[in-house]
N, C-alpha and C positions, 0 to 999 in steps of 0.2 A: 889694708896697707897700700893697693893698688890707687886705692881714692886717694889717700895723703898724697903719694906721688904725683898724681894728676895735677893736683891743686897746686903744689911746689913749684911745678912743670910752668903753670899756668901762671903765677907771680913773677917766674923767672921770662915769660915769653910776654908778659906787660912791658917791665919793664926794659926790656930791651928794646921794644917798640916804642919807649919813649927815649931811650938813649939813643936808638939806632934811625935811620932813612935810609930809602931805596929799596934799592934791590936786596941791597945784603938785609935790613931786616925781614923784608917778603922771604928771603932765603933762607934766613935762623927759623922764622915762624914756619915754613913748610917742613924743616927738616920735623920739626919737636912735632909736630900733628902728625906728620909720618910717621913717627915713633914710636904713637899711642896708637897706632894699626894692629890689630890681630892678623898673625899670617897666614894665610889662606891654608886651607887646611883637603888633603884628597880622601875621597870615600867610593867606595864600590857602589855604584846603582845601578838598580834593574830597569828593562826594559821588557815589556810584555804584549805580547799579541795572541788573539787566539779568539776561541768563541766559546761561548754557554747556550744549548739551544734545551728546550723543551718542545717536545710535536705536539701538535694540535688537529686531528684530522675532522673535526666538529660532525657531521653528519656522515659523509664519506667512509664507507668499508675500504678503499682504499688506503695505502700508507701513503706518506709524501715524502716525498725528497726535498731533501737541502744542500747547497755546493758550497763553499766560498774557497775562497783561498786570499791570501796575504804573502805580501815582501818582509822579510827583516835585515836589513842589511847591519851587516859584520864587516869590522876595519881590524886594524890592527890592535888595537888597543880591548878588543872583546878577550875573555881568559875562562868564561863558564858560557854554559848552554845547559837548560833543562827544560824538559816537556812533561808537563802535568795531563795527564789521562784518563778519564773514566767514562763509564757507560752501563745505564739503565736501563735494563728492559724486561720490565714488571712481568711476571710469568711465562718469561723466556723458555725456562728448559720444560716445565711442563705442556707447553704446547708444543716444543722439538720432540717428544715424545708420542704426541698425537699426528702429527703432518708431515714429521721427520725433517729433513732439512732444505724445507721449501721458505722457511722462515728466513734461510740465511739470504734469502732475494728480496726480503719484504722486510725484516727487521735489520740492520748492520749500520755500523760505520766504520768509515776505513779513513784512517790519518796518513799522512804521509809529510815529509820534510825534504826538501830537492838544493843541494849545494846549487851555485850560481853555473850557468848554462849545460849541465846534467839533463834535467826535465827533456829541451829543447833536442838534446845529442842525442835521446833513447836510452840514456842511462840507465842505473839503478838510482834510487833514493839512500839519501842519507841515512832516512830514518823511516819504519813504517810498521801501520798495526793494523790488525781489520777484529772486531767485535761483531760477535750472533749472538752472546747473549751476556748474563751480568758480568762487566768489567772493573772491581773493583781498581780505587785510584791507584794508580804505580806514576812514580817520577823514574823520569831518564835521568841520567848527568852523563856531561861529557866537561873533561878541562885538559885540554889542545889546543896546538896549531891550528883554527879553523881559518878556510879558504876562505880571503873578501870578498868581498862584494851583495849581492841581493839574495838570498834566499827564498827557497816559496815554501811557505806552509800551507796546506789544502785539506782540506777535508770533505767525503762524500757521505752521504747516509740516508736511510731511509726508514723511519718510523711511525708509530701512532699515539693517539693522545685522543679519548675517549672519557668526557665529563658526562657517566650516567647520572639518572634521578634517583640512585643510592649510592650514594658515596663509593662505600664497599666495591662498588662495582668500574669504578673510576679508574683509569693509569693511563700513564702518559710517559711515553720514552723521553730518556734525555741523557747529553755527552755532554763534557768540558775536556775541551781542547785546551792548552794552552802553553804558548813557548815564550822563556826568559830567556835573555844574553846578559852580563852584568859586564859593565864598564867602570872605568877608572870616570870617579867626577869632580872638579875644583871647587870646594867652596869658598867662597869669595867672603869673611864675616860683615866688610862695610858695604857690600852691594848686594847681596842677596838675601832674600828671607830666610825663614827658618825653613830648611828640608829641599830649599833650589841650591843648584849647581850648574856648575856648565863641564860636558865633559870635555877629558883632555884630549880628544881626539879635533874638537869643534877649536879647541885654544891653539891646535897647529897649523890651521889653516892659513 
């Protein structure tokens, strides 16, 4: 039905163009094209930061350490925050059993999450967790007023990763970090692809 239309549309915007000149037909033909626009339509998208490691300590009895950290900045238009969390470490509690808790120095990761200049003041974090041994995955949510501006997410940890000549013998620590905010986004139908947006935070500028 939407096709009939078109085509009606489109006989009636011929001939006006042959009845009409100037301005005023460039006028009639922008409105009718305007017409046949789909209105921009808003959708919630996420935004995500964070890390996936696996340790590798290749010949080394020692464990290694890994640092990073990252900004997520938060405006006004952010409404969710969740942190995805886990950690592996392949016969954790049976060697906390034999060494007792000297593993918690040589196996761990510790997360942390720091509202905008907290870190800097000596604050507390927003958010934090520390892992000695297996950490099945837990999601945070939070849906608040969060404070603008840069946030830091960081993470510290110290593990192994041990490829013996039997399999069996094999394991390798590993965490996934990872933090979404989800914002309000414009999709534009005659400008953008399928699955881009622009958010509505970027369209106030």
């Amino acid at each position: 039905m939407r096709g009939v239309s078109k085509a009606l549309s489109l006989i009636a915007l011929l001939l006006l163009s042959m009845l009409s000149s100037g301005c005023m037909a460039l006028s009639m033909q922008r409105e009718i094209i305007e017409s046949w626009r789909d209105p921009p339509v808003q959708i919630d998208k996420e935004v995500t930061a964070g890390w996936s490691e696996t340790f590798d300590t290749g010949a080394t009895l020692d464990s290694v350490i890994y640092e990073n950290e990252t900004e997520i900045l938060f405006d006004e238009t952010v409404s969710e925050l969740t942190i995805n969390f886990r950690v592996q470490f392949p016969y954790s509690s049976t060697i906390e059993d034999f060494i007792g808790n000297d593993t918690n120095e040589l196996r761990y990761v510790e997360a942390k999450l720091w509202e905008p200049g907290t870190k800097a003041a000596g604050g507390d974090p927003f958010w934090e967790v520390r892992a000695t041994q297996d950490y099945p995955l837990e999601r945070f949510e939070w849906r608040t007023d969060f404070i603008e501006g840069a946030w830091i997410l960081e993470v510290e940890a110290r593990g192994y990763g041990v490829t013996a000549p039997v399999e069996q013998l094999s394991f390798h620590d590993h965490f996934d970090l990872f933090a979404t905010i989800t914002k309000p986004c414009v999709r534009f139908p005659q400008s953008h692809e399928l699955g881009e947006c622009t958010f509505l935070s970027d369209l106030d500028d």
